[in-house]
C-alpha positions as CSV (number, residue, x, y, z in Angstrom):
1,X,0.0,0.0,0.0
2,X,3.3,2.1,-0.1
3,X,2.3,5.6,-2.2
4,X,-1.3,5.3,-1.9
5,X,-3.0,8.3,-0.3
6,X,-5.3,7.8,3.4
7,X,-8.9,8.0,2.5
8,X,-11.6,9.0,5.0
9,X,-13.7,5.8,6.1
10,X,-16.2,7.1,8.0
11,X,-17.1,10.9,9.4
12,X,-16.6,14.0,9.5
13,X,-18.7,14.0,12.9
14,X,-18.8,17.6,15.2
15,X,-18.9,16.5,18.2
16,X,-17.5,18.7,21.2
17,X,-17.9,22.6,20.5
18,X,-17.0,24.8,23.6
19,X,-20.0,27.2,25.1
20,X,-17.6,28.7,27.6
21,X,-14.8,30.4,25.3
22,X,-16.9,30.0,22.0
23,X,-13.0,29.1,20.7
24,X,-12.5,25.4,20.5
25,X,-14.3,22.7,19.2
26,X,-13.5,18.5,18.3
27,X,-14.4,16.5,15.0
28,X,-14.1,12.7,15.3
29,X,-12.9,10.7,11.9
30,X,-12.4,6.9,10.7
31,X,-9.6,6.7,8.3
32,X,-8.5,3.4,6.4
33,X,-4.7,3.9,7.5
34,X,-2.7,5.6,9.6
35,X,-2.1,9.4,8.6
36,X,-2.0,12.7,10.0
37,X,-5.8,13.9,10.0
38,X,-5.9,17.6,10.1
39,X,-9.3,20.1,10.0
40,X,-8.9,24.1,8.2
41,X,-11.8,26.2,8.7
42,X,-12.2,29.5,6.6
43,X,-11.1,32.3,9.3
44,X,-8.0,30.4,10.3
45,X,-8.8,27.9,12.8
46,X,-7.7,24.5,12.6
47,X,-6.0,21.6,14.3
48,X,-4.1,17.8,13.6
49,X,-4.2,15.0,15.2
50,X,-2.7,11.9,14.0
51,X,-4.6,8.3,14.1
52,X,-4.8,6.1,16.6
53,X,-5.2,2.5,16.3
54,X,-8.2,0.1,17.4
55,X,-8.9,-3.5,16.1
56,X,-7.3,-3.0,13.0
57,X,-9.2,0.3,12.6
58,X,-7.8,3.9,12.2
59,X,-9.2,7.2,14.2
60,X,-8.6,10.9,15.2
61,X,-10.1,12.9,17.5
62,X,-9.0,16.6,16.3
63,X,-9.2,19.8,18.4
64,X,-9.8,22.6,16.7
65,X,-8.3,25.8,18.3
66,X,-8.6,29.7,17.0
67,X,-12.1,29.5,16.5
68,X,-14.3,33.4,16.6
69,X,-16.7,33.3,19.1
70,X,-20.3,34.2,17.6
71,X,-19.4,33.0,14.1
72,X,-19.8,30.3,11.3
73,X,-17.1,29.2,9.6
74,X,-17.0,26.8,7.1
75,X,-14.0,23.8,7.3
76,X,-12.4,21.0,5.3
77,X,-10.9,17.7,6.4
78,X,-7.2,16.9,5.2
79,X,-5.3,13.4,5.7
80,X,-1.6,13.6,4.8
81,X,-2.3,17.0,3.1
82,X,-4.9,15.9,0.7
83,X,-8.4,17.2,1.1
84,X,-10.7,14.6,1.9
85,X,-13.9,16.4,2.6
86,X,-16.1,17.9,1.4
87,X,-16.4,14.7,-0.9
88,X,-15.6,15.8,-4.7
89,X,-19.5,15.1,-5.7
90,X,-20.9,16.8,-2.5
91,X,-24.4,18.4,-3.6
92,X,-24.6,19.5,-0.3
93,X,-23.9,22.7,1.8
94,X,-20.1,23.2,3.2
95,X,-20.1,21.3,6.8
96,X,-19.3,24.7,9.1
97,X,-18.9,25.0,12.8
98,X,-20.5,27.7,14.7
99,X,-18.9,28.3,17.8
100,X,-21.0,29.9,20.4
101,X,-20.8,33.8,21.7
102,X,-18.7,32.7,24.8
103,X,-18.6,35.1,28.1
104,X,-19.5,38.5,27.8
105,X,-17.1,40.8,26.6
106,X,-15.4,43.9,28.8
107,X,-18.4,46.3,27.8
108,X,-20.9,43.4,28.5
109,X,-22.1,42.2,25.0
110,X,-21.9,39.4,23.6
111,X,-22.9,40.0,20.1
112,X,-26.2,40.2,18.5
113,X,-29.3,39.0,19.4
114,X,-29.2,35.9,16.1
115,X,-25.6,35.1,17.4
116,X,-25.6,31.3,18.9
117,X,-25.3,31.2,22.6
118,X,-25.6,35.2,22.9
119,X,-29.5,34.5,24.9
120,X,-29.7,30.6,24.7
121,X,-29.5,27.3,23.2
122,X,-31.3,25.3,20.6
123,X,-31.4,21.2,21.2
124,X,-32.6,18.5,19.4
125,X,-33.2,15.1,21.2
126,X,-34.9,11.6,20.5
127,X,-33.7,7.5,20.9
128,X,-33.9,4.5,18.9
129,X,-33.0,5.2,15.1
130,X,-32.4,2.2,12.6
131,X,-30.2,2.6,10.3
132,X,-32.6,3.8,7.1
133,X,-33.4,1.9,4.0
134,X,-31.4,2.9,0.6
135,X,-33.2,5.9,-0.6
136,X,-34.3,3.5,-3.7
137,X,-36.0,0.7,-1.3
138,X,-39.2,1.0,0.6
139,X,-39.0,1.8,4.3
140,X,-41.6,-0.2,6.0
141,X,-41.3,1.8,9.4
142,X,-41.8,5.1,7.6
143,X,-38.8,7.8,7.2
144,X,-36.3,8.7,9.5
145,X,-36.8,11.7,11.0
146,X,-33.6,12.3,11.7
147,X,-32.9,12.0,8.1
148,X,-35.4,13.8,7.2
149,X,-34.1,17.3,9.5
150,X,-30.9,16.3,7.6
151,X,-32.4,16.3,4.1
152,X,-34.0,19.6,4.9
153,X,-31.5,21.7,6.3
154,X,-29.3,20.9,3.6
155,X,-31.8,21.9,1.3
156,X,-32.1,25.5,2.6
157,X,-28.4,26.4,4.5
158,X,-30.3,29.6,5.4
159,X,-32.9,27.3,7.4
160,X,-32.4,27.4,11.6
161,X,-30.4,24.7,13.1
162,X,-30.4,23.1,16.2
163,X,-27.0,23.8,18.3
164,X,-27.0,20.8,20.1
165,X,-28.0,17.5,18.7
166,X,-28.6,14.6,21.9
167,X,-29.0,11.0,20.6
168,X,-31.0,9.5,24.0
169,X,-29.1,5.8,23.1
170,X,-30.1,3.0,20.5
171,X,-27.7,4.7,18.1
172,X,-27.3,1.0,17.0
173,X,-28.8,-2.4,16.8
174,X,-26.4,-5.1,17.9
175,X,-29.2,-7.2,18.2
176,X,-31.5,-6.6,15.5
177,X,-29.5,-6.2,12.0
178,X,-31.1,-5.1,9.1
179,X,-30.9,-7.9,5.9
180,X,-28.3,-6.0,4.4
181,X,-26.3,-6.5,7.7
182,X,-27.2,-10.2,8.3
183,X,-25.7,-10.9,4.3
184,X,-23.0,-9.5,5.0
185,X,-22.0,-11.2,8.4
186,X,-23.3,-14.7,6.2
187,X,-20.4,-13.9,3.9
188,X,-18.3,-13.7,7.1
189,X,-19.4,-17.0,9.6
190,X,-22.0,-19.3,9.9
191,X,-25.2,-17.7,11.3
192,X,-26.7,-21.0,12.7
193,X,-24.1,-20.5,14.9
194,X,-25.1,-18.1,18.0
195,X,-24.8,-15.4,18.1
196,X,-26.3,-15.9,15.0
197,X,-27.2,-12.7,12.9
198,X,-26.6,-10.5,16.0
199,X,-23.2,-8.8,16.0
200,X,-20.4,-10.9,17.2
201,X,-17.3,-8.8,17.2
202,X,-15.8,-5.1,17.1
203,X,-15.7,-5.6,13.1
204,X,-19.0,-6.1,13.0
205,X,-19.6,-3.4,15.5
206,X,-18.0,-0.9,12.9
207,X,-20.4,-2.6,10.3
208,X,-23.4,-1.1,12.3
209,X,-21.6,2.6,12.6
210,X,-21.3,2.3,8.9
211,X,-24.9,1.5,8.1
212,X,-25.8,4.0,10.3
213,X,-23.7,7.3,9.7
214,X,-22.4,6.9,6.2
215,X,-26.2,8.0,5.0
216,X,-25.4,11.0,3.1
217,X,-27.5,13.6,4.0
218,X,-27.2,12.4,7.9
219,X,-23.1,11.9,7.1
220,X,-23.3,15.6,6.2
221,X,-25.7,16.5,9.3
222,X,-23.8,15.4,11.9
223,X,-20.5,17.0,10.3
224,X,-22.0,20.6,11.0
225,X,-24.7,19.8,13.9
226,X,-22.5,18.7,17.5
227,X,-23.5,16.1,18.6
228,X,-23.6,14.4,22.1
229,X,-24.8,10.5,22.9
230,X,-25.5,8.2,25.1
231,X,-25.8,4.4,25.0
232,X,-29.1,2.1,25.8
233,X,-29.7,-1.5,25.5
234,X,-30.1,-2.2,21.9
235,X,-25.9,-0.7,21.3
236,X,-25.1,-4.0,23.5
237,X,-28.5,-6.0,23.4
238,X,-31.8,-5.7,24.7
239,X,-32.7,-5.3,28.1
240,X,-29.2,-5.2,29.2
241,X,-28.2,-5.3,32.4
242,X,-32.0,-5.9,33.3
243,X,-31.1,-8.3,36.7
244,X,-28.4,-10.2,38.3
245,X,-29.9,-13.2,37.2
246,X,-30.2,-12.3,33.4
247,X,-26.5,-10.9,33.7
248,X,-25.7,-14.1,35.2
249,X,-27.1,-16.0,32.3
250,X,-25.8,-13.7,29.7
251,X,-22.6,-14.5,31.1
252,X,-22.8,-18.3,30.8
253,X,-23.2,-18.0,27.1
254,X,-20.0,-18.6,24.9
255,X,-20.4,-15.4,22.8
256,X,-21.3,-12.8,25.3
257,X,-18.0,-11.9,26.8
258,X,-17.1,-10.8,23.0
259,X,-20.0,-9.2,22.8
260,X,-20.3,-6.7,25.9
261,X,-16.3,-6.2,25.6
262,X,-16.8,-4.8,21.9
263,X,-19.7,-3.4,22.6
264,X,-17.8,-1.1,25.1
265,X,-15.2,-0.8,23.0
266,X,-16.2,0.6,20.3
267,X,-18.5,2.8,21.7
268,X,-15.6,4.4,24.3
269,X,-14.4,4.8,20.5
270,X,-17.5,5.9,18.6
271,X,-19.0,7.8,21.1
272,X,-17.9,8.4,23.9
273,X,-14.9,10.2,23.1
274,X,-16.8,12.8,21.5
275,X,-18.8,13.6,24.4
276,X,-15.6,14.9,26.1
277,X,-14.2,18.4,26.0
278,X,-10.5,19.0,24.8
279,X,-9.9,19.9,28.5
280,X,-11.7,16.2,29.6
281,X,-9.7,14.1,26.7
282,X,-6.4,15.8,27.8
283,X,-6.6,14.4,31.6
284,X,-7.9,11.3,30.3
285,X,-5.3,8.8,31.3
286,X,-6.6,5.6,28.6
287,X,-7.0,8.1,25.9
288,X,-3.4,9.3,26.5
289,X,-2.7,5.9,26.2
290,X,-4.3,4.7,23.4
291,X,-3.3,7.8,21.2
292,X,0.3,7.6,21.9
293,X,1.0,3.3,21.8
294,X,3.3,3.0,19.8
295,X,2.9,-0.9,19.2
296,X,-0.1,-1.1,16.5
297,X,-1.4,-3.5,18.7
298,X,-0.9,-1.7,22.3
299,X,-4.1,0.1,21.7
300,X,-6.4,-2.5,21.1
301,X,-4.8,-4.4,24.3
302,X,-5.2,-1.1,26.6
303,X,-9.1,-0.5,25.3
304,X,-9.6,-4.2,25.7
305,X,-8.2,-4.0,29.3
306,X,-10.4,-1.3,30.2
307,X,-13.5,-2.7,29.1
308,X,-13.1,-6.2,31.2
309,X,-12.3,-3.8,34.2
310,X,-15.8,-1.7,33.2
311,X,-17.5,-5.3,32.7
312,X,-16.1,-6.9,35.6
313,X,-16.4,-3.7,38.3
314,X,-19.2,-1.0,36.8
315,X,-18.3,1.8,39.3
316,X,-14.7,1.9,37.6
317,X,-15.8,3.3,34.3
318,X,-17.8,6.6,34.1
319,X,-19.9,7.4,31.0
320,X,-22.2,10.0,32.4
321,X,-21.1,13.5,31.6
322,X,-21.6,16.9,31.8
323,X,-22.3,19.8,29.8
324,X,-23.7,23.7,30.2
325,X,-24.9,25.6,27.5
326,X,-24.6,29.2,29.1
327,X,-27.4,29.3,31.3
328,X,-28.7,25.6,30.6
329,X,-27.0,22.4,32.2
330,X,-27.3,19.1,30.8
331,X,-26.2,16.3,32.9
332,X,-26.4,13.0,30.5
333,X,-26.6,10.0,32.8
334,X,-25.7,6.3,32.0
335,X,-28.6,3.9,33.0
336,X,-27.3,0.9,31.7
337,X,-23.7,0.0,32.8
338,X,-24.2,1.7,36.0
339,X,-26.7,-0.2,37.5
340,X,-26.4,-2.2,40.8
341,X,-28.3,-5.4,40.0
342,X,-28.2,-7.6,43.4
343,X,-32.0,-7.7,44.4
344,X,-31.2,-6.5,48.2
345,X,-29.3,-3.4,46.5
346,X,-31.1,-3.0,43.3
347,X,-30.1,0.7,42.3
348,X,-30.4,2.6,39.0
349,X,-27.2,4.2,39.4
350,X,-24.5,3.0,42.1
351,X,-23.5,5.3,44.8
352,X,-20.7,6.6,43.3
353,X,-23.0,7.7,40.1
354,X,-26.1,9.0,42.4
355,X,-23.3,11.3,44.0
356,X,-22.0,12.0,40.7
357,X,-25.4,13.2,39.9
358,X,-26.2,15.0,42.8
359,X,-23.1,16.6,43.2
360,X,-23.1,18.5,39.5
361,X,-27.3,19.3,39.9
362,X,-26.7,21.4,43.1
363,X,-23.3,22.4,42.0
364,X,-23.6,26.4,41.7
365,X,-26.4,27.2,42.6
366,X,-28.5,30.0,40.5
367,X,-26.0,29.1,38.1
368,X,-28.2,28.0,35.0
369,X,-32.3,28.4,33.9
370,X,-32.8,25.0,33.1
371,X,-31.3,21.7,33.8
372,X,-31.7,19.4,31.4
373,X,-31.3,15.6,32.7
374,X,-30.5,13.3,29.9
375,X,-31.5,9.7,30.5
376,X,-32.5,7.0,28.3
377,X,-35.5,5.4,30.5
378,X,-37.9,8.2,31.0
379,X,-38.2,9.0,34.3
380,X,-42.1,9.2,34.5
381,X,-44.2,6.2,32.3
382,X,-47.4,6.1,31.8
383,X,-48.6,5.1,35.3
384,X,-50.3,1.4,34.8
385,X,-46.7,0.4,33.8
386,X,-44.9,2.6,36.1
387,X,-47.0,0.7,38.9
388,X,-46.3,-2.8,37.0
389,X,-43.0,-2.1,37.0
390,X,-42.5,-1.3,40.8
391,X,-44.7,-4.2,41.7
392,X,-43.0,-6.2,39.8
393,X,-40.2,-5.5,41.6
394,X,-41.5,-6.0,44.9
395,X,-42.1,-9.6,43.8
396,X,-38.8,-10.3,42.6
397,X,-37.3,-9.0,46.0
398,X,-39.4,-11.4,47.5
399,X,-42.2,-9.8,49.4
400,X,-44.8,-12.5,48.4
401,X,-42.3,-15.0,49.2
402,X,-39.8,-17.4,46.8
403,X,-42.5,-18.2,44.2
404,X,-44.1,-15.0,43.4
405,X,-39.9,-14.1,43.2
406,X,-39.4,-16.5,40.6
407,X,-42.6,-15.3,38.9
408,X,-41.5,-11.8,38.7
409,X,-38.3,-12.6,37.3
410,X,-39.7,-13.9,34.6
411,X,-42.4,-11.3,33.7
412,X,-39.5,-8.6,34.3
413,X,-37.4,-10.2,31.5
414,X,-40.6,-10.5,29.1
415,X,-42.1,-7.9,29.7
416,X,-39.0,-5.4,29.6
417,X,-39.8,-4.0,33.0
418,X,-36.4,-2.5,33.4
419,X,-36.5,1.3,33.9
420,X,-36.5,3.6,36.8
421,X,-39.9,2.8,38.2
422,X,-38.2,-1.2,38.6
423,X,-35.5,0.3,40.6
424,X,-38.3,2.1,43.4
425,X,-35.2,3.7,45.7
426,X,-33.5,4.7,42.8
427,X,-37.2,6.6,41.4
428,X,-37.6,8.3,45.3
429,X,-34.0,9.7,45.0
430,X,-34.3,11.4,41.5
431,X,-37.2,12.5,42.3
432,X,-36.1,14.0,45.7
433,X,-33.0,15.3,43.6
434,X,-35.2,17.1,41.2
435,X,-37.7,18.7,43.9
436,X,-34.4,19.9,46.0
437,X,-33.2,21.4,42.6
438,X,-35.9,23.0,42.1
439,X,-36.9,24.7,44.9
440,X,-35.8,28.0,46.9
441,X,-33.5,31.1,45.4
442,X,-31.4,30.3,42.4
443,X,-33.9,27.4,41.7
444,X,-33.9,27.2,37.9
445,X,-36.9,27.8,35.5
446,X,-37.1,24.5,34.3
447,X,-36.3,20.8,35.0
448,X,-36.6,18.7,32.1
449,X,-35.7,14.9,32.3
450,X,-35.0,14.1,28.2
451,X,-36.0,10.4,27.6
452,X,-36.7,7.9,24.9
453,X,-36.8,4.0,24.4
454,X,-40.6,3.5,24.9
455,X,-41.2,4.1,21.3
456,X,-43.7,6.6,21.6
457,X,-43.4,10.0,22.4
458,X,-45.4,12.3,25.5
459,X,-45.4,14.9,28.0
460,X,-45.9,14.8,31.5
461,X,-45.8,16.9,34.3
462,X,-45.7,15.4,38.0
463,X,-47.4,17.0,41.0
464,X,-46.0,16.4,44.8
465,X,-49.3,16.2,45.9
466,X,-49.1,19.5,47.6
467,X,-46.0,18.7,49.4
468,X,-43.0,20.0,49.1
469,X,-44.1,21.2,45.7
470,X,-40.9,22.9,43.6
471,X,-40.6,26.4,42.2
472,X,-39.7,25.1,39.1
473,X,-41.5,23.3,35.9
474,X,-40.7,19.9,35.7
475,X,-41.2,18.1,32.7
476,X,-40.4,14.7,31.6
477,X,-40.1,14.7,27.6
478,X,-40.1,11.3,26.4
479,X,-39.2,11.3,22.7
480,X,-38.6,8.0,20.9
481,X,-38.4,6.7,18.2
482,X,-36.1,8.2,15.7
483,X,-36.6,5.4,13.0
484,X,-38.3,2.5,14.5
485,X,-41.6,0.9,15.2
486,X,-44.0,-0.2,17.6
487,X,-46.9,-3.4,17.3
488,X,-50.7,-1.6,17.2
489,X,-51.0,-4.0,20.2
490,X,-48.0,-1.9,22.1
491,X,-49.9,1.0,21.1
492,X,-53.3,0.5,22.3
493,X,-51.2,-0.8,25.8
494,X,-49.4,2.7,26.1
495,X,-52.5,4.6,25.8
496,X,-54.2,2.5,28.2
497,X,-51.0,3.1,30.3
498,X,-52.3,6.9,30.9
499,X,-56.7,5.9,31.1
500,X,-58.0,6.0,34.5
501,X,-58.7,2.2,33.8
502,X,-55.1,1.8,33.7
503,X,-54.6,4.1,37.1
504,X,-56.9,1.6,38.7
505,X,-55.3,-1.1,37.7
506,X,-51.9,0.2,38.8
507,X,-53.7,0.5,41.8
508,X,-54.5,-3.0,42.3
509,X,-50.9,-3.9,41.7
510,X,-49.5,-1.6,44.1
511,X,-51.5,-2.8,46.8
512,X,-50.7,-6.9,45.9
513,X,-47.1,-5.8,46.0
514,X,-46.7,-3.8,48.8
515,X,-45.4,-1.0,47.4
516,X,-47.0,2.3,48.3
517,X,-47.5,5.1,46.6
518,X,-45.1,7.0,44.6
519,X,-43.5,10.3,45.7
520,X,-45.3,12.0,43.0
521,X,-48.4,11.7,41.3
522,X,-48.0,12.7,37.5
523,X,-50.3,13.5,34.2
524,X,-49.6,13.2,30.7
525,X,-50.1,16.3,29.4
526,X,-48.8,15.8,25.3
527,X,-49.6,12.5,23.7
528,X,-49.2,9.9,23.1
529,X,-47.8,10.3,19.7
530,X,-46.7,7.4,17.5
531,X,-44.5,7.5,14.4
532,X,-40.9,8.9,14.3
533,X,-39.8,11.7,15.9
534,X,-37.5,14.6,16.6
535,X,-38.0,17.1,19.7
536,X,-36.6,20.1,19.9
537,X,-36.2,22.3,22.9
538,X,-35.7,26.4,22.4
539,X,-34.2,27.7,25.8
540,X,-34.1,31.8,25.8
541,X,-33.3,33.4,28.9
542,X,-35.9,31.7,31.2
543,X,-38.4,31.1,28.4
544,X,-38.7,27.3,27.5
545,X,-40.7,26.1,24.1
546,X,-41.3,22.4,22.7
547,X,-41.8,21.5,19.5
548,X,-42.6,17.9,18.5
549,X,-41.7,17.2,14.8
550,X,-42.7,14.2,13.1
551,X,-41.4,12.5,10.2
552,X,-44.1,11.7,7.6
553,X,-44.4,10.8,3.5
554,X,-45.4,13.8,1.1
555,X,-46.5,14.1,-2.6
556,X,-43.5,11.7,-4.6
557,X,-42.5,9.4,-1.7
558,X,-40.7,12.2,-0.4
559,X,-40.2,12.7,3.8
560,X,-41.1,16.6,5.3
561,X,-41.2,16.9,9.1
562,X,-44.6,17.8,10.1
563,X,-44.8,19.5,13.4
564,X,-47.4,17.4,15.4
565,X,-47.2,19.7,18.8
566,X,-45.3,22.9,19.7
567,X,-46.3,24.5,23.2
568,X,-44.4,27.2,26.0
569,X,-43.2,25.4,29.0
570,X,-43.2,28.5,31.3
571,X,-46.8,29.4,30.5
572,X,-49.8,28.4,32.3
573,X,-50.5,26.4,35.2
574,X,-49.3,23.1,36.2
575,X,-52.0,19.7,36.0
576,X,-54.6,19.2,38.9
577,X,-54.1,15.3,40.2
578,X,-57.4,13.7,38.5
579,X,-56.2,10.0,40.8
């Protein structure tokens, strides 16, 4: 291969851009060798990075630095000195960065009132996205909505942009390939052998990143939109991590410890990385590492290290994060590989992660408007299965005794009863964290928890039953899914979920399992909606609106976003309790 040039596998992808100094910013790339991967904007800024080395594959993470806070500036993506991208037959707009305003200056401005991050932030959010069909092939779930807000901004450059683009987890399906995936793994191993046509491997891992990003209208969207993620059950498998005895099974099976280790792997690689700012990926001690080994080998070995010590000891490895958009914070929490899974200490989030939590929500106080808590598993579900869920639990913890344990186990693991309402201490202290948050000076105009995985997308506002009730708006904003779909039978289940049928019900269970009432009582007060989705939060000063956009098929077979709801948080009155 000696004399042939480095070509650009997968990206451009913006991923960190800096609200503070509105002067740095990071794009990920995949090349197909090792190079020097450097990024030239317009005005001047720039920075290089050479590849580092995982599984064979080739990758750069490059700060940018010189960047003008308040502008746009378009940029192109070098390897060994070549230009690389924009592609050569690119019908689409440049791929530009806008850095934010940044502090105020010495006369207290900070620009205009259009510039980005002068009076607030703009962010985009939803869950579960299959890769789409080829734009020649017939989609059978319907379009992708994230495709389709990629198709439309680059058909008007002039159009408004979110600043901040939050993908709530399922970025990809390791357990649920599409046919095109599935041939292509039969052209690699026998499929009768498990795992079958599930991903077996980090190769095939990259397979799924492939299908998924090299789209190329979202390729081009998520080179000029940052980007922050977050991983669920369906980027390792579904209902991961669901109890000690599933984990225990999983772990009995000859493919799984190849599985969860590459599943880690790659996305510490794929995504996680990205999430960090240049300050964050400079005190990180395996990055460091794994950049610099100079054994093509070394990095694969130190990556693969870390992910048996995440896999073997949870608490080691962080993947929740932090991020403040001027005055809104966005703490994106992992509810997946932080879970404590033994039935006597069955927790959401370890201690060290609750602290974590805790510690960056009341950090500052009066410090932001709105905290924004990312976390795949909505917080508040409809309340049938948020009362399911916590019986269900009950039973498995034994409180009906050894049968009715052994019975819940195995309508938790059908059922999917897995998110916050299954893990009832874990519910109480979120909740508890939310009304301390948002009560008392400096408490902040809104608290918004930012879900998805449910596949169908509501509002709801919970009421403290006249307790202890907090200054703030709360809102849990479930938006899912991206590109997926859900059984009519799922549906009609949901929107029983919210009936006061389904309260009573929930009732009945509660009182068979012991459980109490929850801390809160809560109403639904958007939706249900059904179909694929993007929301989109527009934070100004301590204003909050919502819009719900959903993608749907016009005129030739071609996808528009249609927005099915767009309301003001901050206005109006919060729900009476009807039960």
């Amino acid at each position: 291969m000696t004399g042939t040039r480095a070509g650009l596998r997968l990206g451009p992808l913006l991923r960190h851009v800096d609200w503070e100094t509105g002067t740095t910013a990071t794009v990920w790339v995949e090349t197909d060798r090792p190079c020097t991967a450097e990024v030239r904007c317009a005005d001047g800024a720039g920075g290089s990075a050479a590849t580092f080395r995982v599984e064979g594959h080739h990758y750069a993470l490059v700060t940018l630095t010189g960047l003008t806070p308040g502008t746009t500036t378009a940029y192109e993506v070098l390897l060994d000195g070549a230009r690389v991208w924009p592609l050569p037959d690119s019908r689409r707009p440049a791929s530009t960065i806008t850095a934010p305003a940044g502090p105020a200056s010495a006369d207290g401005t900070v620009g205009t009132v259009d510039t980005v991050g002068a009076d607030g932030v703009t962010v985009s959010f939803g869950s579960c996205r299959w890769a789409a069909a080829p734009q020649d092939e017939h989609d059978p779930i319907g379009p992708d909505a994230l495709a389709t807000l990629a198709a439309e901004l680059a058909a008007d450059p002039a159009a408004d942009r979110p600043d901040v683009l939050l993908l709530l987890g399922d970025q990809v399906y390791a357990d649920e390939t599409s046919a095109a995936t599935r041939a292509w793994l039969a052209n690699r191993r026998d499929l009768a052998v498990e795992p079958g046509p599930e991903v077996a491997d980090y190769e095939e891992y990259t397979r799924l990143y492939d299908e998924s990003w090299l789209a190329p209208d979202v390729r081009w969207l998520l080179s000029t939109v940052p980007s922050l993620m977050v991983f669920d059950d369906h980027d390792v498998v579904d209902d991961w991590n669901t109890s000690a005895s599933w984990l225990a099974e999983m772990r009995a099976k000859p493919w799984w410890r190849e599985r969860i280790l590459s599943g880690l792997m790659s996305y510490w690689v794929y995504q996680h990385l990205g999430n960090l700012s240049p300050a964050e990926l400079a005190a990180d001690e395996l990055f460091t590492a794994v950049r610099t080994a100079h054994d093509s080998d070394r990095g694969t070995a130190l990556l693969r290290e870390f992910a048996e010590r995440a896999d073997a000891d949870p608490a080691s490895a962080r993947w929740s994060y932090r991020r403040d958009f001027g005055r809104t914070r966005l703490l994106m929490v992992d509810t997946r590989a932080a879970r404590v899974l033994t039935e006597e200490h069955r927790a959401m989030l370890d201690p060290a992660e609750a602290r974590w939590l805790r510690e960056q929500a009341t950090a500052e106080p009066g410090a932001y408007d709105h905290l924004l808590i990312g976390t795949s598993l909505p917080w508040l579900l409809p309340p049938l299965v948020h009362d399911a869920e916590s019986w269900n639990a009950a039973l498995a913890r034994g409180v009906r005794g050894p049968r009715w344990a052994r019975f819940g186990e195995d309508v938790r693991r059908r059922a999917d009863l897995e998110h916050w309402a299954a893990f009832p201490d874990s519910f109480a202290e979120l909740t508890e964290l939310i009304a301390d948050v948002g009560t008392g000076d400096g408490a902040p105009a809104t608290v918004c928890v930012l879900s998805g995985d449910v596949h169908h997308a509501y509002v709801a506002e919970p009421d403290w039953r006249g307790a202890g009730e907090p200054d703030s708006r709360v809102f849990q904003l479930t938006c899912s899914p991206v590109h997926n779909s859900i059984p009519r039978s799922i549906r009609w289940g949901f929107r029983f979920g919210w009936s006061r049928t389904g309260r009573r019900l929930g009732h009945l269970l509660a009182r068979h399992g012991r459980t109490g009432r929850p801390p809160v009582h809560w109403e639904r007060t958007g939706g249900p909606w059904f179909g694929n989705h993007l929301m989109t939060l527009t934070l100004r000063g301590r204003g909050a609106r919502l819009r719900l956009d959903q993608a749907r098929v016009a005129g030739a077979a071609e996808a528009v976003l249609v927005t099915a709801d767009e309301r003001d948080l901050t206005a109006g009155r919060r729900p009476t309790p009807t039960g």
